[in-house]
C-alpha positions, -999 to 999 in steps of 0.1 A, spaced: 655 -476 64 684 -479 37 681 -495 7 706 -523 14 679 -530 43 648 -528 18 627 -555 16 618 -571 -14 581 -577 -29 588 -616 -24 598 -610 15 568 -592 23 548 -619 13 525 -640 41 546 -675 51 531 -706 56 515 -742 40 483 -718 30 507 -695 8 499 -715 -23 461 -714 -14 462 -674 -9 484 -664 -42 459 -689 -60 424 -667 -45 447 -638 -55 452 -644 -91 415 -656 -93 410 -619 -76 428 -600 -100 413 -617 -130 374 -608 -115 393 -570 -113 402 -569 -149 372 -579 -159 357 -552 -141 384 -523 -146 372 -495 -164 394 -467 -175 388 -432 -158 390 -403 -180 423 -373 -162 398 -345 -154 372 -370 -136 401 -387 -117 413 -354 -111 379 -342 -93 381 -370 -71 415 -365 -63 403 -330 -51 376 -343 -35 386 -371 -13 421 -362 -3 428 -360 31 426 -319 49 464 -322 51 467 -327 14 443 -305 -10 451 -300 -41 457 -262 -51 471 -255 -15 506 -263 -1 504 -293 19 507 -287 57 509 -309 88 494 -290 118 508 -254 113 538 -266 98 549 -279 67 565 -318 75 603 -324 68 624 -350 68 639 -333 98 610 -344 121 619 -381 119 646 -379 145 639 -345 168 667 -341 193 676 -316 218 643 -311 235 643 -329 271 612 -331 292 619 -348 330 622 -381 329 631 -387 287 645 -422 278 672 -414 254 676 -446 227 704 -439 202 693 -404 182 657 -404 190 645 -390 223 615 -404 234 592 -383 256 574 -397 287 549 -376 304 538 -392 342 532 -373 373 558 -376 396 556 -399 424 534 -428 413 532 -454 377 510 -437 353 493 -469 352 494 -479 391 515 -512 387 519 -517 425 508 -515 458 525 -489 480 518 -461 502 518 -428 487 542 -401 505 530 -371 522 550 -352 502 539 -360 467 503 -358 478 515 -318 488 534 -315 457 502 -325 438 480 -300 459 499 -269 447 487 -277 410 456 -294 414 426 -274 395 394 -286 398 360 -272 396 351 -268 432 318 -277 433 322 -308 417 350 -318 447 322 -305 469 299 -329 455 323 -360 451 342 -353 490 300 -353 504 295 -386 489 330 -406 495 320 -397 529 289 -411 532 292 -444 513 332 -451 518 337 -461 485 335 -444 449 343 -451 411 358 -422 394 348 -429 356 365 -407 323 386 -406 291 419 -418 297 447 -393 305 421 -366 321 433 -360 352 413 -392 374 442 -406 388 453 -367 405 418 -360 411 413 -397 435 445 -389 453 434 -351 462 397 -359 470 412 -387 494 438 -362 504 411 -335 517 395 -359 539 429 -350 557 438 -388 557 471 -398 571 483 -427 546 466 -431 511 478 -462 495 481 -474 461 466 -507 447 478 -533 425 454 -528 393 458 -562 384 439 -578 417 412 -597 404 380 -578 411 365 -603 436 398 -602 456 395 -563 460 380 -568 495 413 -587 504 427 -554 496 418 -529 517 412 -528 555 434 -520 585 457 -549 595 451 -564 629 476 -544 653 475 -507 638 467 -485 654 456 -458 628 425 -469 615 421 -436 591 433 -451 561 429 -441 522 432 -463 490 433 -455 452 433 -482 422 438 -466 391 421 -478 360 413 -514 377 419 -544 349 385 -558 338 379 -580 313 343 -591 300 348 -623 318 361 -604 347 340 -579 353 338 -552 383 305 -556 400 287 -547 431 290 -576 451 332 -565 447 327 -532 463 297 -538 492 328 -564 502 356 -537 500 333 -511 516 332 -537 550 364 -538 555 372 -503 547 351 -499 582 342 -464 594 373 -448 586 389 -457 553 382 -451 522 382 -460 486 388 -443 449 385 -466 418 395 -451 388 380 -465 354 383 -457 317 356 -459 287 360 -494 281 363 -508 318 336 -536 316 316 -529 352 281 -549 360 256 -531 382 284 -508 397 267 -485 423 289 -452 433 301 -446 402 312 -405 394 317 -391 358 350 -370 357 350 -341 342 382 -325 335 395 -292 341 405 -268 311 440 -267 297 446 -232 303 436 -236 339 461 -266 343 489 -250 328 487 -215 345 482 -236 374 516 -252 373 532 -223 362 522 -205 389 542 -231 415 569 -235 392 576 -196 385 568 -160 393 538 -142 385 555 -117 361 571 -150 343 540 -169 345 523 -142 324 548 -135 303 555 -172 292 515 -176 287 515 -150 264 540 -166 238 525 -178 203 538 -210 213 515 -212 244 487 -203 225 490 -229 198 496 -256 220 463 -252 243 447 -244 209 455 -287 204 437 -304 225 461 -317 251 457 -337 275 467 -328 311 493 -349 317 511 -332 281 500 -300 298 517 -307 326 548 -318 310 548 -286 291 546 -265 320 579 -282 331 591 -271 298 581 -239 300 599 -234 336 631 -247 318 629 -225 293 622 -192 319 654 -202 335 673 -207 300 676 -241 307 666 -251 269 658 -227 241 628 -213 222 631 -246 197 620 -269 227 587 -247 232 583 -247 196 586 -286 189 572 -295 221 534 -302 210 546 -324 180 572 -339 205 541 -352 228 520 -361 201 548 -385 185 551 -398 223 518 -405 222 516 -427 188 548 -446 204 527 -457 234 499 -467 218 522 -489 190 536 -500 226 509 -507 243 506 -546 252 471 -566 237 460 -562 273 456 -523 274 449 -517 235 439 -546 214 450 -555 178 423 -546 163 424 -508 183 454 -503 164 441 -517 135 415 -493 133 443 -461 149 460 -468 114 431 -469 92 417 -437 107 454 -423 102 446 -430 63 410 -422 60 411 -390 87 378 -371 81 364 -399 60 328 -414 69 337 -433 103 318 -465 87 340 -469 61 369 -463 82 358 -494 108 347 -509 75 387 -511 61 404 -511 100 385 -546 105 403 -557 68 436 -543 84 431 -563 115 423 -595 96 461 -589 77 478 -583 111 464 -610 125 481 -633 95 509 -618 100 512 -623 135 501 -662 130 493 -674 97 479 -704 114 452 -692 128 420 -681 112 416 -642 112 383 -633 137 367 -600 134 340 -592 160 311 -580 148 291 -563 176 304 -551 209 322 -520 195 315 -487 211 319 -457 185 326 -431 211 350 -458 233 367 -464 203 372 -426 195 378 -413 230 411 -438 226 422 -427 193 419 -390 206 394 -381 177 357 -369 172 323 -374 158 310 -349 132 285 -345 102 293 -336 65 289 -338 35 308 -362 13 314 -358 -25 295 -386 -47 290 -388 -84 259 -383 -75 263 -351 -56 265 -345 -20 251 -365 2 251 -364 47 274 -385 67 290 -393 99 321 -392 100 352 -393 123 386 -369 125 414 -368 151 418 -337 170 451 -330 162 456 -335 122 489 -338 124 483 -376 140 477 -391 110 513 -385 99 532 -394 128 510 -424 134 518 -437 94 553 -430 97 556 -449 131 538 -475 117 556 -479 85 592 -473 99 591 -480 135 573 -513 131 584 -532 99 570 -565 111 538 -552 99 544 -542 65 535 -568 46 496 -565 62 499 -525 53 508 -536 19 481 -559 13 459 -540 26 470 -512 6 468 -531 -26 429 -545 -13 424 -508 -10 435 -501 -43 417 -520 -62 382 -506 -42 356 -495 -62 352 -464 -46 367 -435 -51 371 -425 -15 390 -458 -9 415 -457 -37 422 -417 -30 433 -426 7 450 -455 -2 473 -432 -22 472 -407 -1 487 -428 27 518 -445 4 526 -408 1 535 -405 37 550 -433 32 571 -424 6 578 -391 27 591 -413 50 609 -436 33 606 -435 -6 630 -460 -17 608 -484 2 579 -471 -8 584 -471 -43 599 -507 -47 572 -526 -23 539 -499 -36 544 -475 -60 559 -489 -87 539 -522 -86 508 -505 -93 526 -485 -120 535 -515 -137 502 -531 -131 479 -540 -162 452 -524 -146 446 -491 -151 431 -486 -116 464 -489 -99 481 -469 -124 458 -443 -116 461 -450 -80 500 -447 -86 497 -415 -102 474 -401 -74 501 -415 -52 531 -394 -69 512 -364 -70 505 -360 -33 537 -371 -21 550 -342 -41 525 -318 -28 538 -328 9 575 -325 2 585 -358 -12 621 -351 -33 628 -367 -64 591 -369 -79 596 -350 -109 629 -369 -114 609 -400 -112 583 -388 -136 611 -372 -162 625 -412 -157 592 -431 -161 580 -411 -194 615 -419 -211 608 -457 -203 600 -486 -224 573 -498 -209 540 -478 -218 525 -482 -183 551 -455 -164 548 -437 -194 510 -437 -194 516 -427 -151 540 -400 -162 519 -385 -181 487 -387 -161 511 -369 -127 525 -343 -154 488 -332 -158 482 -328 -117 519 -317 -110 524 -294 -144 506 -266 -123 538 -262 -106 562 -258 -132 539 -253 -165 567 -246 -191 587 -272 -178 555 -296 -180 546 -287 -216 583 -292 -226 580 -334 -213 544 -336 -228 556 -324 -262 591 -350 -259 566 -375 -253 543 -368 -282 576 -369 -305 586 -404 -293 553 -414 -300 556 -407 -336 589 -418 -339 577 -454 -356 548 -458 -387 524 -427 -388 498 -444 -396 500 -467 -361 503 -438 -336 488 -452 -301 448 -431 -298 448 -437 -260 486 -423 -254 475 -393 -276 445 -391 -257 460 -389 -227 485 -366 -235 460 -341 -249 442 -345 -211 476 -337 -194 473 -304 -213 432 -300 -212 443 -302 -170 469 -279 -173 449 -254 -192 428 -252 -165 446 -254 -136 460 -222 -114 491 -212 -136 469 -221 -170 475 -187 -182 515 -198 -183 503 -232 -198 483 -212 -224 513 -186 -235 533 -217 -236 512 -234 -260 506 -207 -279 540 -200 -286 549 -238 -297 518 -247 -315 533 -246 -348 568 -261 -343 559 -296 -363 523 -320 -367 528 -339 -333 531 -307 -310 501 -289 -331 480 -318 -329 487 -320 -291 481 -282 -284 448 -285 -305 438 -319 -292 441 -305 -252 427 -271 -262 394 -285 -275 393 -309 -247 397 -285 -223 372 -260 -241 344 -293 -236 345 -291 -196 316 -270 -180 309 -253 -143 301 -284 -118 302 -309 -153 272 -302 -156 255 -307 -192 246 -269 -196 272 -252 -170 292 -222 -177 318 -234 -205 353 -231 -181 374 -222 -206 346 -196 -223 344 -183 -180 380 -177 -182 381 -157 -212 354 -136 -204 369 -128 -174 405 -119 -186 404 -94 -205 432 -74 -186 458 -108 -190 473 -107 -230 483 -143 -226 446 -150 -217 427 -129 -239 448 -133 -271 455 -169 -266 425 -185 -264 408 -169 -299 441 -175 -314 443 -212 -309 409 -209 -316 416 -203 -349 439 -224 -353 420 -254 -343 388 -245 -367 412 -237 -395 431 -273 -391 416 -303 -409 427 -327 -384 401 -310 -357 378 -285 -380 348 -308 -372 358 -311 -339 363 -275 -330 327 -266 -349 309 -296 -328 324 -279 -297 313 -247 -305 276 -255 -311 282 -273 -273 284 -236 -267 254 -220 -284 235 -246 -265 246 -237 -232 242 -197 -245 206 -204 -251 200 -214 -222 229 -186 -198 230 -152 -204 266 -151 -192 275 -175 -215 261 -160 -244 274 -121 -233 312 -141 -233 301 -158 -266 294 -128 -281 324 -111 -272 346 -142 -283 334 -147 -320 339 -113 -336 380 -124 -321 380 -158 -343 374 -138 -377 401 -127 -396 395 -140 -432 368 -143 -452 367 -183 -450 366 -179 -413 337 -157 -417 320 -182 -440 328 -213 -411 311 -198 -383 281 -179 -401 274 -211 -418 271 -228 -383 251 -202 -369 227 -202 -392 223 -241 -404 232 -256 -365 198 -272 -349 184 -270 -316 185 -296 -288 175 -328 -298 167 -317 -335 142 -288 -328 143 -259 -336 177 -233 -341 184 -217 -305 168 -179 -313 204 -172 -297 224 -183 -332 209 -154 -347 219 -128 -321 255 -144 -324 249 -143 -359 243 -110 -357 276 -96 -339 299 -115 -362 316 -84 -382 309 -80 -419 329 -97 -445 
């Protein structure tokens, strides 16, 4: 979308007489969120950020979607043509079907001979299971093939009625109301060819048209002693006492694919082409056959240099995109608002505890249904939902883990697509491809933002930084920079979370943004800018530093003596987390070598320092200190083991955070009472902060006047420490 085509914060808003009503509950709503906003401190809002963000997007890796990291290029992928493609403008849309018959059986119609052989040539199947399923078509006439959509039902009806060497299998109108099947089927009067076949593929049912028994004891009359009938249903086909009813099980990928190969090219071709990298990724996706199948085509075309290697390559994402269309497609009949309700929310909250995901699709469903008609009065069923239904159509799975807490780890159930690259594509379909729903992602978006969970506001950010892959001017004007702008701190910090993974994924322009925002007059985007400096600085450490310490001289540009605590405060985390992040040992030189330009970049180096020097293994109250951990273990890296004894120093020997550095030191002689690692790297350490005789005097008069835990006793280990302090 172009900017000129952008939609404004004021046009995404719901229409209609109850718009007064709704921005009224809003405010009221904001106001109860104030009340209740509390401030998060950067390292703690940094662990969840590590913690909750989606498998696509952890912090400390590059961010990849399925193999590959995403560009901009895969918005509109061209050149790759699969048999029967609809071509609309740039964008190639991909349509797998078996030739010869609707993928969703529209009609009634004979089937030819000739597709039925054509079929044959590929057709895998276990063989004992056709055994089984031919001996029982034959002896009660009629029988309901049951299975996950797209598994191979359809193909497998048409051959099972094809072996019983048939001479006209016809298709049925999957629209025929149930209890007008009978009406169906049968030999018309005056044929002479009584040996007759039919196949209705996923029949329509509807809870108050159900397929029961009475239906088929009907159809199996007429059928008479020579025909026969195949019903195929899906998970969620709503059947009532249904005798002759088959669970399908499908055949393997790699069997399907070397199947088709095998009719389509040579044996020494066949080989060779399954044998490609490409080959093995794709059947290491979980396709389903009829992408399979479609691949194989591909795979042909490329053995006769018909397309090039690019078209194998793309071709898995290719399918995968098809399949997000169709099910965005789809009408309420086949996949109900509220399915694609919850196919976005499990697109934001992927390997999130499936509870919570239903939990926030029903709130989705409850905005589309506004905007759809704003009339009507959102209704969210609240039984009747079947997990594994539900999940066999969003192509995902069940499994247990653990989830972070503030607690600690604790069990859940949770749910995942197969593929993870689906929760991409489906977002940017969603956002770009469907527009008429944005104002119900955004509200939901901001609901989710102002969640009290951790979890909730993560993948709330997580998800506006697809979008703002996607489309960032967009993304920035309708999300982004109204929770930066926001009084609460919670959407800042949902903002900042925001930023930071859209950069991690590829977004451009975020550090721009940032550089903009912490030049800016209002203290809000500075306060973001600064928080994202601290998660992004990683990246580019010096560069980081250099904004941080810009920042903290425009902050004591006006009266000394009314310098803003919290923007200090933050601005001494943004260091504390870049201390300690992967490239800290850059962060530290850098530091190091700045640290005594003027008063507002000392106090900022000493201020993050000490902060930094407070955080401990886990957080826990007597962990390892991380900073002490470092040390200890750097003793081969001079910007490491020179750098943190020297601003050390500095920090005891500077009034401003003396008592601040000594109270963070006996943190340490705690912890070294109670670790022997810690007190082994303590010990090493202290001998490296005395160069002067009042320095001596400092940390020997600590050692030996500092108290235990809780007032008792000294720690016995302040007189070992004592003890390796050099003379003086």
């Amino acid at each position: 979308m172009s900017t000129t085509d952008q939609q404004s914060p004021a046009a995404v808003q719901p229409q209609g007489d109850s718009a007064p009503a709704d921005e009224v509950a809003r405010e009221e709503a904001d106001e109860e969120s104030e009340e209740r906003d509390q401030p998060q401190d950067a390292w703690s809002a940094r662990r969840d950020l590590v913690d909750h963000s989606p498998r696509s997007m952890r912090i400390g890796a590059q961010a990849r979607f399925g193999g590959g990291t995403v560009s901009r290029d895969q918005n509109n992928i061209t050149g790759n043509q699969v048999d029967g493609d609809v071509i609309i403008g740039t964008k190639t849309v991909y349509q797998f079907s078996m030739p010869g018959f609707s993928s969703r059986g529209s009609a009634s119609g004979e089937i030819p001979v000739t597709v039925l052989e054509r079929l044959s040539e590929d057709f895998v199947a276990d063989e004992t299971v056709v055994t089984g399923l031919l001996a029982r078509l034959r002896r009660d006439h009629v029988l309901v093939l049951s299975g996950a959509r797209f598994t191979g039902r359809r193909t497998a009806a048409l051959m099972l009625l094809h072996r019983l060497g048939l001479t006209s299998v016809r298709a049925l109108d999957r629209t025929v109301e149930p209890s007008s099947l009978a009406d169906q089927v049968g030999v018309p009067d005056g044929e002479a060819n009584p040996s007759r076949g039919y196949v209705m593929c996923d029949v329509s049912t509807r809870r108050d048209r159900p397929l029961r028994e009475p239906h088929l004891l009907a159809a199996r009359d007429r059928l008479g002693e020579h025909g026969y009938l195949i019903i195929t249903v899906d998970l969620t086909a709503v059947l009532e006492s249904v005798p002759f009813v088959e669970t399908w099980s499908p055949p393997a990928a790699a069997e399907v694919l070397a199947s088709h190969l095998a009719s389509r090219t040579d044996a020494a071709a066949s080989a060779e082409l399954l044998g490609l990298a490409e080959v093995t990724e794709f059947l290491g996706r979980n396709h389903q056959l009829r992408e399979v199948a479609a691949f194989a085509q591909q795979l042909a075309r490329y053995s006769a240099q018909e397309v090039g290697a690019e078209a194998i390559a793309q071709f898995s994402l290719v399918s995968l995109e098809s399949q997000v269309q169709e099910w965005f497609e789809e009408d309420e009949a086949s996949i109900h608002l509220r399915d694609k309700a919850f196919l976005v929310a499990l697109a934001a909250f992927d390997g999130g505890p499936y509870a919570l995901t239903a939990e926030v699709s029903d709130l989705l469903y409850r905005f589309l249904q506004e905007t759809w008609n704003h009339s009507l009065t959102p209704e969210v069923p609240v039984f009747g939902t079947h997990i594994g239904k539900r999940l066999q159509l969003a192509r995902a799975e069940r499994f247990e883990e653990d989830e972070h807490t503030e607690w600690g780890p604790v069990p859940q159930q949770k749910a995942r697509f197969v593929d993870e690259r689906f929760s991409y594509v489906l977002l940017r379909e969603a956002w770009t491809g469907h527009p008429s729903a944005r104002p119900a992602l955004i509200e939901w978006l901001r609901r989710l933002s102002d969640d009290g969970r951790p979890l909730v506001r993560t993948r709330a950010a997580s998800t506006v930084a697809v979008l703002a892959l996607t489309d960032l001017p967009s993304a920035m004007a309708l999300i982004i920079e109204p929770w930066g702008t926001s009084r609460l701190s919670r959407h800042r910090l949902v903002a900042v979370s925001a930023l930071t993974l859209a950069h991690l994924i590829g977004t451009p322009h975020v550090p721009r943004i940032l550089d903009g925002w912490c030049d800016n007059d209002d203290p809000r985007l500075r306060w973001v800018a600064v928080r994202a400096y601290g998660l992004l600085g990683p990246e580019r450490p010096e560069q980081a530093l250099a904004a941080l310490r810009g920042a903290v001289h425009r902050l004591y540009e006006g009266d000394p003596d009314d310098i803003d605590s919290a923007m200090l405060r933050e601005l001494a985390d943004a260091v504390d987390l870049l201390l300690l992040s992967p490239t800290g040992h850059r962060a530290l030189a850098e530091l190091r070598a700045h640290v005594n330009d003027d008063r507002p970049v000392r106090e900022l180096t000493l201020r993050g320092f000490l902060s930094a020097c407070g955080h401990t293994e886990a957080d826990e109250r007597y962990g390892d200190p991380l900073v002490l951990t470092w040390y200890a273990r750097s003793a081969a890296d001079a910007d490491v083991a020179d750098g943190v004894p020297a601003l050390w120093r500095a920090a005891l020997a500077d009034q401003l955070t003396t008592d601040d550095s000594l109270a963070a030191l006996r943190r340490w002689v705690l912890i070294a009472d109670r670790s022997a690692a810690t007190e082994w790297a303590l010990a090493a350490l202290l001998p490296r902060l005395i160069t002067t005789r009042s320095e001596h005097q400092r940390l020997s008069h600590l050692l030996r006047t500092m108290p235990g835990r809780d007032g008792s006793p000294p720690p016995k280990v302040a007189a070992r420490l004592l003890a390796v302090l050099p003379p003086h």
